[in-house]
N, C-alpha and C positions, 0 to 999 in steps of 0.2 A: 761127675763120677758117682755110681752108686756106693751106699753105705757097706753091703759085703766087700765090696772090690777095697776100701781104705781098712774096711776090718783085716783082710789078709796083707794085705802089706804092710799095717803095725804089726800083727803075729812077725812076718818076717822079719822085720828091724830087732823084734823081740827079738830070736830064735838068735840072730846072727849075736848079738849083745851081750847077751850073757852064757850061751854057750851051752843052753840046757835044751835035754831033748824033752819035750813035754806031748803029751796027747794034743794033739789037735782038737780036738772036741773040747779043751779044758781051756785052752789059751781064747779059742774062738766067744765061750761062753763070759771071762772075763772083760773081752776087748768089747763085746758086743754090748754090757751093759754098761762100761766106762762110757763108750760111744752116745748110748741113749743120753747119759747124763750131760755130755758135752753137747748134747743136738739140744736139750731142754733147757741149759744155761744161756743159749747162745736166745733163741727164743723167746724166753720171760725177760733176757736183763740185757737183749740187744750189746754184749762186750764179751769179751770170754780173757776177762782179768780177774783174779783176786778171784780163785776157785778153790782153795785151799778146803773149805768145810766141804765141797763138794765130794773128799778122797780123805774124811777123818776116819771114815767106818769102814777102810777098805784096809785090809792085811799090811805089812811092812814089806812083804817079798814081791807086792803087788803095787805098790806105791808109784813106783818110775815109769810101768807100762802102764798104766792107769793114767796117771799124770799127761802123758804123751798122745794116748789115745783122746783124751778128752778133750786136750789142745787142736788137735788134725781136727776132730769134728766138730766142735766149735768152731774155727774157723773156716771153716770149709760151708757151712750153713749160715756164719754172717756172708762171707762171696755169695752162696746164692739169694739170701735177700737183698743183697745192693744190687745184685747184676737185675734181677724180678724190678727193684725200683728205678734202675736206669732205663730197663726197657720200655714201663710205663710213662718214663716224663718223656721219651723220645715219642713215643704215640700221643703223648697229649701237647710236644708240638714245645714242652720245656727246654731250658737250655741246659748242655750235658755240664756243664761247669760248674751247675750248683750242687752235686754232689761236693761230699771231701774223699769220698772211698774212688780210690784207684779202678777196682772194678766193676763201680758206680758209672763211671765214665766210660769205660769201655765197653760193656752192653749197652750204654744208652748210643755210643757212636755208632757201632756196630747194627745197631735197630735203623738207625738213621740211615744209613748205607743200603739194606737191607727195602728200609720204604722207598730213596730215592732209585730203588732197581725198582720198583713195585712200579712207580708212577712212572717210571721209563715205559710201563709194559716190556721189558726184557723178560727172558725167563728166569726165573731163580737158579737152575742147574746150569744155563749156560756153559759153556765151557772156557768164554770169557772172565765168569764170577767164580772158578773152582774153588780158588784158596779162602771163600770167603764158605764153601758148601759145608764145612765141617763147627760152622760158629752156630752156636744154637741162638742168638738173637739173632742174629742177621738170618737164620733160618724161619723163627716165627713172625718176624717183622716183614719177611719177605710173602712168605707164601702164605699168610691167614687169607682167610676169605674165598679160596678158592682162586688163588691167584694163575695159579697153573693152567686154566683153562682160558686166559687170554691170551689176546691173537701176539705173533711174533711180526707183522707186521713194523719195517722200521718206516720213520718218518725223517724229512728232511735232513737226509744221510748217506753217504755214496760208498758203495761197496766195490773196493779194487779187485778184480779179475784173480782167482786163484792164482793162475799160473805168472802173474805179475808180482804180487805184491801180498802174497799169503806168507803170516808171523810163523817163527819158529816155532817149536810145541812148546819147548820151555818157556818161553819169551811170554806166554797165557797163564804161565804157574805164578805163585808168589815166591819171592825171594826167602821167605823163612815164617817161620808160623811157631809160637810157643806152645808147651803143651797146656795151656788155657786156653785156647782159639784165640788169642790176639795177634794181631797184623803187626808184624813188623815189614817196615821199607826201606830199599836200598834208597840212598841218597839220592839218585838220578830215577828214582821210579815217579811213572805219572799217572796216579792214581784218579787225577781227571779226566787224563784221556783213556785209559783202558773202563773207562765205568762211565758210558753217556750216561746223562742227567743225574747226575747226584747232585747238581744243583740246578732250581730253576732258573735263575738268568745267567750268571758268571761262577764257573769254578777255578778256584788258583788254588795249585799244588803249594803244601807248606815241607817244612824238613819232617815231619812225621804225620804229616795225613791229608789233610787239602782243608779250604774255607771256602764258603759261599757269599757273594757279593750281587749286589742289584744292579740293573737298572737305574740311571738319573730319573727321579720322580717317583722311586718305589724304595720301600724300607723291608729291610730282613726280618722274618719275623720271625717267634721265638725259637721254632724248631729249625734256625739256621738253615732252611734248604728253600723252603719258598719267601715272596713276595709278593709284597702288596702295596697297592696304590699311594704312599704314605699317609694310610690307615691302619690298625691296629684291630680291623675287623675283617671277619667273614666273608663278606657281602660289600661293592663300592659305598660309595659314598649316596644315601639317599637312598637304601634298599635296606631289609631286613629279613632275616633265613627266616623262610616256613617252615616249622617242622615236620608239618603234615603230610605239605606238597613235596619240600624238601629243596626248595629255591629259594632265590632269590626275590625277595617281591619289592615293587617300591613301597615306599613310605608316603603317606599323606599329610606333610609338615602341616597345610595349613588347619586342616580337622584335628590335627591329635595336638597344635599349638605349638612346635616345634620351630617357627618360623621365625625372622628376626626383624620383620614390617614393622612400620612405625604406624601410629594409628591414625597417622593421615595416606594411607596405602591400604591395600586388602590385597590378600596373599590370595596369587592363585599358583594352584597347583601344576606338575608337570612330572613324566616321567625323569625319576631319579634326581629330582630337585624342584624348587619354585623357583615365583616371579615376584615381587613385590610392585604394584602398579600405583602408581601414584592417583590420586582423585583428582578430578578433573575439577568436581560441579561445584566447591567449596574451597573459598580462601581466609585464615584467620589471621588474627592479628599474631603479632610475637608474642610469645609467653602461650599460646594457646596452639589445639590440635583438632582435628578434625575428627567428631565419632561418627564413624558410618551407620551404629545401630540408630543413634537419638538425632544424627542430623544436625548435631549443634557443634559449633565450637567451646572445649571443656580446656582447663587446667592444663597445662604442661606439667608434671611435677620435677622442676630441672634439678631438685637436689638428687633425682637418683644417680644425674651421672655425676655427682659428687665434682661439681665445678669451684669449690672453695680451695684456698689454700690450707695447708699444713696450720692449724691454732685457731683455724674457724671454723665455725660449725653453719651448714644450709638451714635456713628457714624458708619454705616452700609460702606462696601466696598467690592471689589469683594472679595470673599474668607475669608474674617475674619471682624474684628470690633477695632473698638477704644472705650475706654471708658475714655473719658477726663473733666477736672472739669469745672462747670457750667458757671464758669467766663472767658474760654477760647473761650465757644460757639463763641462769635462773629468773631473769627478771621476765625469758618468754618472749612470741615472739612479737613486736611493735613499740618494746620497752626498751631501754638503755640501762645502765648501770653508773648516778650521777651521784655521787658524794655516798655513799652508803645506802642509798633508795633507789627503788625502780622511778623513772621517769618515762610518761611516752612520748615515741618519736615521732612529729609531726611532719611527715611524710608527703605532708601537701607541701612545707616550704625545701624540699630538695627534689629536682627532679630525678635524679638519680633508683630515688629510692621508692618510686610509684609511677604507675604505668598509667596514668591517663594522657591522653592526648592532646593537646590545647585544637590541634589541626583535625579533629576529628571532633571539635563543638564539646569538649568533654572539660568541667572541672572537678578538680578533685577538694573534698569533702576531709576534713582530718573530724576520727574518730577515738575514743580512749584503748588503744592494743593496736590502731589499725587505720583505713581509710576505704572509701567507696568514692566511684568515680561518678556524678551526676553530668545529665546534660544538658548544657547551657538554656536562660529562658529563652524560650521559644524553636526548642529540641525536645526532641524525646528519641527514647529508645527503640531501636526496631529490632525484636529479638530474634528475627530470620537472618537478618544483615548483622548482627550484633553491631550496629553505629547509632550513630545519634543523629536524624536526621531532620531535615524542616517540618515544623507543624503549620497545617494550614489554616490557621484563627476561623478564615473565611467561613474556610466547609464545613468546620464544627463548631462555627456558634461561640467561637470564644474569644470574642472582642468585643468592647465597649462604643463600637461605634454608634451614633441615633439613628435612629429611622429616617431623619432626613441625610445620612450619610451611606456613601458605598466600600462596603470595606474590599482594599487591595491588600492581597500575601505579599509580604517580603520575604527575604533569606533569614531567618531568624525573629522578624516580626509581622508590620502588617501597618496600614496606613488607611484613616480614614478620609473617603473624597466626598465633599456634599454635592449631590446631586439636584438638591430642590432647596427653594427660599428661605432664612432663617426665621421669615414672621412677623410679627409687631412686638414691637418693644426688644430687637436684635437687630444688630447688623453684622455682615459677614466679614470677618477678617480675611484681607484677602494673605498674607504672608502666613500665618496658621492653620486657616482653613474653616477656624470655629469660629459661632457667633458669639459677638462679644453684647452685653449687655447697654442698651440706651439711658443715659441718664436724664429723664427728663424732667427731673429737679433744676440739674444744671443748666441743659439747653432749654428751660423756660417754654417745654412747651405742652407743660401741663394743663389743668383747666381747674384748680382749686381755686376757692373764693378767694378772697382778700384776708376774712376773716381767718385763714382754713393755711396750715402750713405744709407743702408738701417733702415727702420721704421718699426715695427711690424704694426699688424692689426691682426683683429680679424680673426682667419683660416686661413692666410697669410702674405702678408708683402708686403708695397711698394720700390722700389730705385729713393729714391731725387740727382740730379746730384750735384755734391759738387761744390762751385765757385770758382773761376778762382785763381792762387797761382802764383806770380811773385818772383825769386828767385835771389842775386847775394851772390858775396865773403865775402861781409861784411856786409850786412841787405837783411834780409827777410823782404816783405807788400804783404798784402792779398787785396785787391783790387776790389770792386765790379764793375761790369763795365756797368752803365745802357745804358753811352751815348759816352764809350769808346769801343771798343774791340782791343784783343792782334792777330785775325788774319786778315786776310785779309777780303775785302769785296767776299763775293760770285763769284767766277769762276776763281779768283787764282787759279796758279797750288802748291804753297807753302806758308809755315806757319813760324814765327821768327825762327823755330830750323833748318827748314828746307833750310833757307838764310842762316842762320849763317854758316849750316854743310857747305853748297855750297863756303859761304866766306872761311871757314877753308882751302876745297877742293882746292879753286881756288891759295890760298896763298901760299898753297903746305907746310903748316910750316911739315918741318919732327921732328917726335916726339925724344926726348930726356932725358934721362935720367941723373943724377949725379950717381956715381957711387961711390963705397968705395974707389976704386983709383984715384978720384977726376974727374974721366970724368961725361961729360955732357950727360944726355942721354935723348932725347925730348918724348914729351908726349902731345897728345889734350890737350885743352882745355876747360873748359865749353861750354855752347851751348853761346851764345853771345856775345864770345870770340874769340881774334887769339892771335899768338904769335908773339911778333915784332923782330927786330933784335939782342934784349940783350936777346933773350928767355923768355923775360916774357910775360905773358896773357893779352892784353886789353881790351876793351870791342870795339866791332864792331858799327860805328855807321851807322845803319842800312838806317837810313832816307837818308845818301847821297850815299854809296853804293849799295845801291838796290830798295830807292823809294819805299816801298811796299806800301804807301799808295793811295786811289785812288785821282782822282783830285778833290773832292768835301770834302777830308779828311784834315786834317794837320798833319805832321808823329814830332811824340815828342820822340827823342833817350832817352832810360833811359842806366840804367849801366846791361848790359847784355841783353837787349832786346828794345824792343819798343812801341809804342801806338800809334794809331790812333785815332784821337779827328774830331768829326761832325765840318764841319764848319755852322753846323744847329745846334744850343740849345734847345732840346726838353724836356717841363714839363718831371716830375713824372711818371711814366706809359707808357713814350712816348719812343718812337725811330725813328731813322729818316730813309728811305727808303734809298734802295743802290745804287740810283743818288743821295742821299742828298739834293734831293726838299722839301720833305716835313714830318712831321711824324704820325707817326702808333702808334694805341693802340701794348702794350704789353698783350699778353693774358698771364696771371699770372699763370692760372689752368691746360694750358697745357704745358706750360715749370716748372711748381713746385716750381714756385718763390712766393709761398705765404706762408702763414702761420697759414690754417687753421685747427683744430682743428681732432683728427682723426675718428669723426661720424659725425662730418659737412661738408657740400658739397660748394666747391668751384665755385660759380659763376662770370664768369668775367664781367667789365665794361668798360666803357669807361677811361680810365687812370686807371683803379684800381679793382679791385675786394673787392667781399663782401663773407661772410663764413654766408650761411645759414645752417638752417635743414629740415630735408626730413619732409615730409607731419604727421602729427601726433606727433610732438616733438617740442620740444622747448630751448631755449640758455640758460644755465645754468652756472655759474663762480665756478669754484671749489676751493677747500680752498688752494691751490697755484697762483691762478690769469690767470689760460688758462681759456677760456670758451670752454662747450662742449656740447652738443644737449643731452636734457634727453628727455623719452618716456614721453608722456602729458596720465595721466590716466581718461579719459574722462569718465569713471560708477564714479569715485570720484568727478564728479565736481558738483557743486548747482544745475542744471538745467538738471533733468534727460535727457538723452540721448535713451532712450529704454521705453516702455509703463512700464505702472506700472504693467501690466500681464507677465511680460520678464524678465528676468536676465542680467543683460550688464557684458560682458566677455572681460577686455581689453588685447590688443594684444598689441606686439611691432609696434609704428607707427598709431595706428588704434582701432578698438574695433567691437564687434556683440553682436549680441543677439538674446538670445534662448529662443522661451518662456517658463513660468510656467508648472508643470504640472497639464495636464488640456487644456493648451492651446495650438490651434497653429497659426499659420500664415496662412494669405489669400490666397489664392492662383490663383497667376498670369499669365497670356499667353503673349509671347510677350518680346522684348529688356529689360524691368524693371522689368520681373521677379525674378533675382538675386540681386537687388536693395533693401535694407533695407529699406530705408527711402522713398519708395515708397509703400512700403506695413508692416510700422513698426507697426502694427495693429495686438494684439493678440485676435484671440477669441476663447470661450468656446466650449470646445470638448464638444458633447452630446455623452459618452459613451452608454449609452442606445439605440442609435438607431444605432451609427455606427459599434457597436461590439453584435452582436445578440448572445444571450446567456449567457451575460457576468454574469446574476445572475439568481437564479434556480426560482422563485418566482418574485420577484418586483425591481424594479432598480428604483433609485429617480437621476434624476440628478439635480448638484448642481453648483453657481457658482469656477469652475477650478478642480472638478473632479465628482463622484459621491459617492452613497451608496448605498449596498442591502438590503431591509427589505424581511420580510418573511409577511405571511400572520396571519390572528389572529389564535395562538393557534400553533403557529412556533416559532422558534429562530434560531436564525443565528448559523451557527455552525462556528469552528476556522477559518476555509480558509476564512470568509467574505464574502462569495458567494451560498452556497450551504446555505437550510433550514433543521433543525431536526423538527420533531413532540416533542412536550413536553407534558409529560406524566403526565398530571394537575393531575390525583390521586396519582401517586407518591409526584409529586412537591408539594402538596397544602392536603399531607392527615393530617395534623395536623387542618387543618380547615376546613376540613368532609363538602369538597364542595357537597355530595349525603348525605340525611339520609340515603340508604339504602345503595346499592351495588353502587363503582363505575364502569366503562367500558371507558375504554382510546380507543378514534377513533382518525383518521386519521385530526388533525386540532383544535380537538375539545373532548368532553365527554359528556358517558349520563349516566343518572344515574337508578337505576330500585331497586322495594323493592322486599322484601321477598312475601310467600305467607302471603294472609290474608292482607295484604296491596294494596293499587294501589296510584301511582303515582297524585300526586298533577298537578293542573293548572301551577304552576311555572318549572314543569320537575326537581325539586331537593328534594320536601319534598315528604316523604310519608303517607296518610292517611289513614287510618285505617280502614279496611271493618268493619261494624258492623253486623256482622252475624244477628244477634236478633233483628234486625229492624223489628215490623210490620208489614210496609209495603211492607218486600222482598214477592217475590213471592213464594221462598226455605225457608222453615220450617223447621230449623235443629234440634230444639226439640220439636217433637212431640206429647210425653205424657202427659197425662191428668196432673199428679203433675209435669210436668215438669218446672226449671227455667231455663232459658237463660240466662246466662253472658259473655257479649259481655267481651276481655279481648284484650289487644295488641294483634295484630297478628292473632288472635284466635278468640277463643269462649267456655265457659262449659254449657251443660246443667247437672243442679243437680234435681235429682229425690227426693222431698219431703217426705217422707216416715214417717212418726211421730211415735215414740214412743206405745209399747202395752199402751191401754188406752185414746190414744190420736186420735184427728181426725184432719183432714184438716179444717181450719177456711174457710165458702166461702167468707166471704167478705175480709180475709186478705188472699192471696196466700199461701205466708211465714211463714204463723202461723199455730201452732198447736196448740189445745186448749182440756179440758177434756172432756173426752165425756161423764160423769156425774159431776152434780156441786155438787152431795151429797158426802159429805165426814164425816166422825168421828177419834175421835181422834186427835195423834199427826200429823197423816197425813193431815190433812187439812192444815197444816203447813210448814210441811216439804217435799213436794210433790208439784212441779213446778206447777203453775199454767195453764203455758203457756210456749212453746216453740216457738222462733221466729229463721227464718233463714236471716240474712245478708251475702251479698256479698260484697267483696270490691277487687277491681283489683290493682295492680302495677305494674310498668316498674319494668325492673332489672338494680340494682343497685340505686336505689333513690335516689336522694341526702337529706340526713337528717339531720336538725340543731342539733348543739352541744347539744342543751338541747330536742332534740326527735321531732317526728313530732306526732300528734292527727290522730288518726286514727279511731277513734267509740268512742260514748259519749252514756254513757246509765245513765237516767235520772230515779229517782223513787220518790214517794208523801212523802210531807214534815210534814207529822200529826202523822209519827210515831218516838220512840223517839232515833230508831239508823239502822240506814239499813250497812251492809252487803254487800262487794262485793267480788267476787273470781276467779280466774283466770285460766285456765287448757291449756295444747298443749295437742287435744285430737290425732291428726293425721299430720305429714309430710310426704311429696310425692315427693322426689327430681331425677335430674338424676346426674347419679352416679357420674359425677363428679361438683358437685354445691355444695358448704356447706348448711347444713340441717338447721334450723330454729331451735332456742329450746328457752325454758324461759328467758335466756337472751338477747336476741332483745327484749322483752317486757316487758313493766312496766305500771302499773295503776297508778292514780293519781285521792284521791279522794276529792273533796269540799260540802260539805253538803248534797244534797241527789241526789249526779250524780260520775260518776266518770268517767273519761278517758284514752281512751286506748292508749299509747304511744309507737307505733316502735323508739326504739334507736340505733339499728343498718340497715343498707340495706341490703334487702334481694337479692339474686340472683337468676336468672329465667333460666331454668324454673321451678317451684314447687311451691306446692300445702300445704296451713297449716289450719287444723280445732282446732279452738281455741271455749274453752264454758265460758260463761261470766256469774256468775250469781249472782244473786241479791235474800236477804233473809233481810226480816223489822222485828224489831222487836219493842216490849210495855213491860215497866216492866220486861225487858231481857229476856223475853220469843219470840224466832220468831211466827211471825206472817204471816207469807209468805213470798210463794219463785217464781220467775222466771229465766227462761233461756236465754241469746243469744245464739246463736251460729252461731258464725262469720269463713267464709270462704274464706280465702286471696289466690286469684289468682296471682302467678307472672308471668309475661311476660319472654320471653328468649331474647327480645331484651329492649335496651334500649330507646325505642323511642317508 
């Protein structure tokens, strides 16, 4: 209502009220700025309470009309901002109930009514909608946008014959209308059925206006009138609005990372959703996942899905997890909480709580916070397979076998087989295999003199000369002699036996014997001996008979022989020269006067010698008190000896190294090319370029060997070298990487549809020729009553043909209608008024909810007091091997004057079903008219 029009009707309240004639022009001028004031309160302070200061400056005889005026227009200007903001949330789709203003809600209902005519495409003025033509929201909500110039064309709806079953005039009015435009309804009014589509799936009448209800699988969404998929968006599921284009577009989960693939799968994409495909070419252990960019297996980190109970907190690790309680956290994680200290947990003695394998060659190693899993001796790791697998000793050089041995790989070691003779001074154990050492001390079958003692050794044996042995008739002394000797000095022609024999010779004693008859009969004597006159043996004394000593000597007779004493006393080690001037070292090492060790080497010195060992060894005391030279294992000591790329190989005395595989050595020209420790530098073989062909496809080299990959839409095959083609529609046909037909090529796939299909922008989906487009330039139904229905894959045209009696409607195609409206009798009743043809198409096999899918709603006028509906298969059209269609896939379903057509099973294509639907009103149980559908269900032969 305009502001002059409430200005004269407070004047008039005035006038009547107090009873005074006043100028019109004077009343007009106070009501009109009381007005402004109420319209500018209402305004700035959103209430129109507590306006007392707004009427302090205003007269006394002016108070009450002022007061009143200001009230009317303030109020009347908050109505139109609530009705302005009901109509807004109703366009943006809000719910009308979250106002608290009365007339909040009823412009925003009235908008909503208003748009579900909009989206009916009815006409706004209709003369169905009259009662609603005077509401100014349902007027703007209706007709914005040039609503008026869309078509009236109705859809799936059957119009009873005039002269049957045309509503009263009144019966189109509204039962009462306030002077606000609000709807009032009588208690029996069906504001669902006089108003299609005010809801998109289910309208139900309430006692004062109607509610909108879904579909099973579909949620109401804000603006109470539509439905959606139970989502909460614009657009299905897997799509997102273009602004631009102003559709629909899909979504690319796996590029924009939207996906929920584990990282042992790769998302591939698909219209309006993905696939998650599992990897074929790669299996890890537990705890671990597979990375398609590095090709390795990595870390699972299982605390993200928070697998611990309630008071424990995940500790994430290679391969597995801890779940330990919350008050242990501080100690971190591989620690416990033992008496007030961190202690670590040694994780090698529970298996529980470390993931190495005993069954996969692996032990586990305890660390301080942790542990690492090593592979058992005679394993190593293969970082492609991540296991631990046989090392071949043989092939790389890393056994101790001899060169008279053949070394054999075992599963974890390696066994040496001799091949050729152990030699002299060995013989071969045959239960070991090795040659054990000959003692030919023991078995006496050495060849040392008499004088001469022999010593084993190892393959041989040395002779130490035994020392010097002085002998008489009545004591034996053994006598070492460093600064004595018992012969002569050098160039004597005789030695003491050799004086003595000469004494015996010279004395002529003739030998004698005693005899049983008591004679004497003579006999030598020992060597240092004669016989005197009474026959007995004395001893010779050498020193004044024969002088053997020289002059720088002094001659000391013993009892049977003699000695020669230095008139030189020479130290320890010493001896004195054979003028007896002065003395000489003794070389210890080559007269065998020492006493060293039998792998230690005798070096002489001056007075004395020392017992070293050979280069690479060291003195060791064994648990008898000899010392003896053991081999020094120099790979065993702190301080590597060999690159961390090499293997240190120790030898008896010594050691080498070979390197990794992978690796080799630099190579040198020149005197220190056989020199380790001049070129003890391992580097990385680049298999890839020094062995051309080594893989069929791609070689990566790596540091200390390499890898083959293959190219995209390849897999390595067994050998590790050569590529197969993978047959992605075999591999991948559970997730129907083609709608249509797949085609395995060389690397890769393509996909291609049926006929009546072509190939989509993405080369995977296929869309759907739509024969019947207008604007083809190919007219496949030509006929004048021709219909065209575009169908998957296809297309039908149906030839309209009507009934004897019936014509072709021009302004509806589909319809047939009578070709006289005169009728008599019961036939004006029971004689169809109209026949209408609907099409409706399906894939094969549909997927149908448990409670059926809606498939055709036929709607009739709600002024008669019972309608009628019936159902027939008039016609099925299958091939021979499809199951046929019959009553049982369908069911009606009827709510006050509509009913709905329900498929409750899926049909399978290809085939063809003519179903008649009809509808008969009846008054006073008499019908009163009748119409026809008759619905024609296309199936597709493909599912898509």
């Amino acid at each position: 209502m305009r502001t002059s029009h409430i200005i004269n009707i407070i004047g008039i309240l005035f006038f009547l009220t107090w009873g005074r004639v006043l100028a019109d022009e004077q009343i007009s001028d106070y009501i009109r700025k009381c007005c402004i004031i109420g319209l500018r309160n209402a305004r700035t302070t959103n209430e129109c309470e507590k306006m007392e200061s707004a009427v302090a400056n205003i007269s006394r005889l002016w108070i009450g009309l002022c007061s009143s005026t200001i009230g009317v227009c303030c109020s009347r200007e908050l109505d139109r901002q609530h009705c302005e903001l009901g109509r807004l949330a109703a366009l943006e789709g809000t719910s009308c109930d979250n106002g608290s203003s009365t007339t909040y809600k009823n412009c925003c209902r009235a908008c909503q009514v208003g748009l579900a005519v909009k989206a009916s495409q009815q006409k706004c003025r209709d003369p169905l909608f009259s009662f609603l033509s005077n509401i100014d929201s349902y007027r703007i909500c209706c007709s914005e946008d040039g609503f008026a110039n869309q078509s009236d064309e109705k859809e799936n709806t059957l119009d009873i014959d005039a002269h049957h079953a045309e509503p009263e005039e009144e019966d189109a009015k509204p039962d009462d209308e306030d002077q606000d435009g609000t709807i009032v309804l009588a208690d029996d009014d069906d504001i669902c059925g006089k108003i299609p589509n005010l809801c998109a799936h289910i309208c139900e009448n309430t006692f004062d206006a109607y509610k909108c209800s879904c579909n099973p699988g579909y949620t109401l969404d804000d603006n109470n009138v539509t439905c959606s998929e139970n989502k909460d968006h614009l657009c299905p599921g897997g799509y997102i609005l273009d602004a631009k284009q102003g559709k629909c577009v899909d979504i690319d989960e796996c590029k924009e990372q939207l996906h929920e693939c584990k990282s042992t799968q790769y998302c591939h994409n698909t219209i309006g959703g993905y696939h998650c495909l599992n990897v074929k070419a790669k299996s890890c252990p537990p705890g671990y996942l597979y990375n398609i960019k590095s090709e390795e297996c990595e870390d699972e980190d299982e605390c993200i899905q928070s697998p611990c109970e309630k008071g424990y907190k995940c500790s994430n690790y290679r391969g597995g997890y801890d779940c330990n309680p919350v008050d242990s956290q501080a100690c971190g994680t591989g620690f416990y909480l033992n008496e007030g200290s961190c202690a670590d947990i040694d994780e090698c003695n529970y298996n529980a709580t470390n993931s190495c394998k005993t069954e996969m060659h692996q032990e586990c190693k305890n660390t301080v916070g942790s542990y690492h899993c090593d592979c058992l001796p005679g394993y190593s790791l293969d970082v492609t397979q991540n296991e631990c697998v046989d090392i071949n000793e043989c092939s790389i050089n890393n056994h101790n076998c001899l060169s008279t041995q053949r070394c054999d790989n075992t599963i974890g070691s390696y066994i040496c087989t001799r091949w050729t003779s152990c030699g002299t001074g060995y013989t071969l154990n045959a239960e070991t295999g090795n040659c054990d050492d000959d003692d030919e001390c023991a078995l006496n079958t050495h060849n040392c003199p008499l004088n001469y003692d022999c010593y084993n050794t190892k393959g041989s044996f040395r002779c130490h000369r035994k020392t010097t042995t002085t002998t008489s008739t009545t004591t034996t002394t053994t006598t070492p002699l460093p600064a004595t000797s018992t012969t002569p000095a050098p160039g004597r022609d005789m030695n003491p036996q050799f004086v003595s024999q000469q004494a015996y010779n010279r004395l002529d004693y003739a030998p004698s014997y005693l005899t049983n008859y008591g004679s004497i009969a003579q006999r030598p004597c020992t060597s240092g001996f004669h016989r005197n006159s009474l026959g007995a043996c004395v001893d010779i004394n050498e020193c004044i008979e024969y002088k053997p000593c020289m002059n720088h000597e002094r001659c000391i007779n013993t009892n049977g022989s003699y000695r020669c004493e230095s008139l030189i006393q020479c130290p320890a080690g010493l001896r004195s020269t054979s003028d007896g001037t002065s003395c000489v070292d003794i070389n210890e090492c080559e007269t065998g006067d020492h006493n060293c060790g039998e792998k230690q080497i005798c070096r002489n010195r001056h007075g004395g010698y020392i017992c070293a060992c050979p280069p690479g060894h060291q003195v060791t005391r064994l648990p008898d008190g000899v010392n003896s030279c053991e081999d020094i294992n120099e790979c065993a000591q702190d301080q590597p000896v060999c690159s961390s790329n090499a293997h240190c190989f120790n030898t008896i005395g010594s050691y080498y190294c070979e390197c990794k595989s992978g690796f080799q050595k630099k190579p040198l020209n020149g005197p220190d090319q056989d020199n380790w420790q001049t070129h003890s530098q391992c580097f990385d073989v680049d298999e890839c370029q020094s062995i051309p062909g080594l893989c069929q496809q791609k070689c990566v080299n790596f540091w200390g060997g390499y890898r083959c990959t293959c190219n995209s839409g390849y897999e390595l095959s067994q050998d590790n070298r050569t590529c197969n083609d993978i047959d992605e529609c075999e591999v991948h046909k559970d997730y129907k990487l083609c709608m249509g037909y797949c085609i395995n090529t060389a690397g890769s796939y393509q996909c291609s549809c049926p006929r009546g299909y072509t190939l989509a922008a993405d080369k995977n989906t296929c869309r759907d020729i739509d024969e019947c487009e207008t604007k083809s330039e190919n007219h496949v139904c030509t006929g004048r009553n021709d219909i065209c229905t575009n169908i998957r894959g296809s297309f039908k045209c149906t030839t309209i043909n009507c009934p004897n009696g019936y014509i072709n409607d021009q302004d509806q195609k589909n319809r047939c209608r009578q070709t006289n409206n005169f009728c008599e009798g019961d036939e004006c009743y029971t004689k169809p008024s109209a026949y209408t043809y609907n099409f409706i198409t399906f894939v094969s096999k549909l997927m149908i909810p448990p409670d059926g899918r809606t498939i055709f709603t036929l709607r009739g006028p709600i002024w008669y007091d019972d309608i009628d509906f019936d159902l027939n298969v008039v016609r099925v059209q299958a091939a021979p091997n499809v199951e046929r269609a019959s009553e049982i896939y369908f069911d009606t379903l009827k709510s006050n004057n509509q009913v709905n057509l329900i498929l409750k099973k899926a049909l399978e294509g290809p085939q063809d079903v003519e179903l008649d639907l009809s509808m008969t009103v009846f008054t006073n149980g008499m019908p009163r008219g009748k119409s026809v559908a008759k619905l024609f269900l296309f199936v597709s032969q493909y599912t898509y």
